[in-house]
Residue frames as qw, qx, qy, qz and C-alpha x, y, z in Angstrom:
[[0.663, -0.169, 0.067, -0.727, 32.30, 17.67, -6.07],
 [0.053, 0.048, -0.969, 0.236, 31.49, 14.41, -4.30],
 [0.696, -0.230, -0.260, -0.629, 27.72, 12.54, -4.64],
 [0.300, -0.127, 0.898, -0.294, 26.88, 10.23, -2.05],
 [0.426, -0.041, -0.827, -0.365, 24.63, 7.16, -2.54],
 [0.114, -0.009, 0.597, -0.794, 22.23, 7.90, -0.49],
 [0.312, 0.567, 0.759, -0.071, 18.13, 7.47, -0.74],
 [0.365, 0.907, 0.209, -0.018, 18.44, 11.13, -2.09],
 [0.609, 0.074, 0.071, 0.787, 21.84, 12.26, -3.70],
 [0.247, -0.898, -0.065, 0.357, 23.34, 14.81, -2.25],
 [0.597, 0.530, -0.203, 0.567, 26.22, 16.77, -3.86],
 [0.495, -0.773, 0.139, 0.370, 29.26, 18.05, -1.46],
 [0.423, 0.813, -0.212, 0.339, 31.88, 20.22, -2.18],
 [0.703, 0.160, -0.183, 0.669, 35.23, 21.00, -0.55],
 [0.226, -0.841, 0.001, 0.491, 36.39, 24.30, 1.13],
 [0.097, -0.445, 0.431, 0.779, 38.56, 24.80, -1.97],
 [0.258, 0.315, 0.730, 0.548, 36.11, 23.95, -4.31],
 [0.064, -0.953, -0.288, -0.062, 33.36, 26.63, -2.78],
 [0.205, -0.635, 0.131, 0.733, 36.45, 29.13, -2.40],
 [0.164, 0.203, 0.631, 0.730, 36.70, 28.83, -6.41],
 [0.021, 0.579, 0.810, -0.089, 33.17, 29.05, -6.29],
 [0.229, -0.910, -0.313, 0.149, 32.54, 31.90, -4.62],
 [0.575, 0.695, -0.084, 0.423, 36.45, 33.70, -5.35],
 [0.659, -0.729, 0.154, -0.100, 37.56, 33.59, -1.98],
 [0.037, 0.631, -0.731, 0.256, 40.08, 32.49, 0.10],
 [0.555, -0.317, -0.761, 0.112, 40.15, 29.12, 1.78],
 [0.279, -0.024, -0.622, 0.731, 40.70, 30.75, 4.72],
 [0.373, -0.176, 0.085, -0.907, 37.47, 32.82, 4.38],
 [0.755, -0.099, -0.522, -0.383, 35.43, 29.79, 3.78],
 [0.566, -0.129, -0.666, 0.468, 37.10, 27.94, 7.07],
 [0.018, -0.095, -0.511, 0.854, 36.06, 31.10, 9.22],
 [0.662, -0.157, -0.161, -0.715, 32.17, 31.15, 7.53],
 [0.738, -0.134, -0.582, -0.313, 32.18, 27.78, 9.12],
 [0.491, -0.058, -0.599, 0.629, 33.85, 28.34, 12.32],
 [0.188, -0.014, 0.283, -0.940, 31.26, 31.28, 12.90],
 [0.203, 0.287, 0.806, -0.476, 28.46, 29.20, 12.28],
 [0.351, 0.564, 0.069, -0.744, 27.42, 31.06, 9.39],
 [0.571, 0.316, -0.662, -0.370, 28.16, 28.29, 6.40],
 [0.932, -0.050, 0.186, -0.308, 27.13, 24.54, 7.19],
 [0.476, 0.502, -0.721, 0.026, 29.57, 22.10, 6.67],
 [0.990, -0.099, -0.091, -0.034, 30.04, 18.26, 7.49],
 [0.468, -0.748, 0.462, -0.088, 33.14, 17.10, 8.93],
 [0.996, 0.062, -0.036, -0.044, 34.53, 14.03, 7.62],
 [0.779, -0.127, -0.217, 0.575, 38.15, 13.26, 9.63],
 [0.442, -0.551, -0.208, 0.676, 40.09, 15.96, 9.38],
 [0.042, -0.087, -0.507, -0.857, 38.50, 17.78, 5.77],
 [0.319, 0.438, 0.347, -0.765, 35.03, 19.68, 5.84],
 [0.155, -0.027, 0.620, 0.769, 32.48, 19.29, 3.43],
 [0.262, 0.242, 0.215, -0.909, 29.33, 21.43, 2.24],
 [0.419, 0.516, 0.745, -0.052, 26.20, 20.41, 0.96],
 [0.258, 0.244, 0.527, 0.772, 25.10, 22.08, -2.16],
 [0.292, -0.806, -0.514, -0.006, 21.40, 22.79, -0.45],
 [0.436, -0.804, -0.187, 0.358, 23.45, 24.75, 2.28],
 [0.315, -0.003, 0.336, 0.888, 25.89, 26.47, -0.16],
 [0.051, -0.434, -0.511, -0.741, 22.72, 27.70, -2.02],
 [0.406, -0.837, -0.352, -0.099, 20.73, 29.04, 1.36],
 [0.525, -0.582, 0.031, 0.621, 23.89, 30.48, 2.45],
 [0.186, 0.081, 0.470, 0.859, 24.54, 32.53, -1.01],
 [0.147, -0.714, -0.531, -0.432, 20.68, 33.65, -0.84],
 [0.441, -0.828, -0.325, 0.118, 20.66, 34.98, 2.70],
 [0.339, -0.593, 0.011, 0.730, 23.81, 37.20, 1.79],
 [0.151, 0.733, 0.517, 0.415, 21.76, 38.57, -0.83]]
């Protein structure tokens, strides 16, 4: 997990830290985000997920 120093602190995660997470695969995680269906931040050439959008994405597949 990674906090920025922002005016509000965010937490990000990883694609392999929300596979753990969640008990996936990377690979699943990498295709919820290639359909558009997980949020995720770019940063070079590694993705990374807000905690916010982890938790509205884990409610709405309730």
């Amino acid at each position: 997990m990674i906090k920025m120093n922002n005016n509000i602190e965010d937490e990000y995660y990883t694609i392999e830290e929300v596979a753990t997470m969640l008990k996936v695969a990377y690979l699943t995680v990498y295709r919820w985000i290639q359909a558009g269906k997980l949020v995720a931040y770019k940063a070079g050439k590694q993705y990374r997920i807000k905690k916010v959008d982890l938790n509205n994405f884990i409610e709405v597949k309730r």
